[in-house]
C-alpha positions, 0 to 999 in steps of 0.5 A: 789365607789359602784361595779354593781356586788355587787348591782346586787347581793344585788337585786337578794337576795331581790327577791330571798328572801334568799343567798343561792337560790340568789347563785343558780340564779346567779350560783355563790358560796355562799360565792361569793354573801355573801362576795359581799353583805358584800362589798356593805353594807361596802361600803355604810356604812348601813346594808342592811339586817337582817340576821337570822337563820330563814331567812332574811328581808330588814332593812329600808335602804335596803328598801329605796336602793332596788328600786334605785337598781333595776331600775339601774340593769335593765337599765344596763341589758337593754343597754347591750341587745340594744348594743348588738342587735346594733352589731347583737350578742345575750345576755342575759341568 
């Protein structure tokens, strides 16, 4: 079974475009986010990314996954906020 956070972090360094700025989004430890998107590529069995030394680039499966999971963070970020604004809290950064 697939963690959120690992998705989550998975689409952050998508749109980040490296690990380490993902980290700093997520103010999370580098190593956290490598190690969470090495537990998601394990857990579905694909690479996701091509890591260099110069960067990193989708591979086609991550292309594919990204989407799917992008929509399904922002569903989860959305239920969380209307919950939230159900009960009178305040969420979000």
């Amino acid at each position: 079974m697939l963690k959120l956070d690992g998705v989550a972090t998975f689409v952050a360094i998508a749109e980040a475009g490296s690990i380490s700025e993902a980290a700093r989004r997520l103010r999370l430890a580098k190593s956290v986010v490598s190690e969470r998107l090495a537990e998601l590529e394990r857990s579905l069995g694909s690479a996701l990314l091509h890591r260099t030394t110069r960067g990193l680039a989708l591979t086609e499966d991550g292309t594919a996954f990204l989407e799917r999971a992008a929509r399904i963070v922002r569903e989860v970020e959305e239920a969380t906020a209307e919950l939230a604004e159900r009960r009178g809290t305040l969420s979000g950064p």
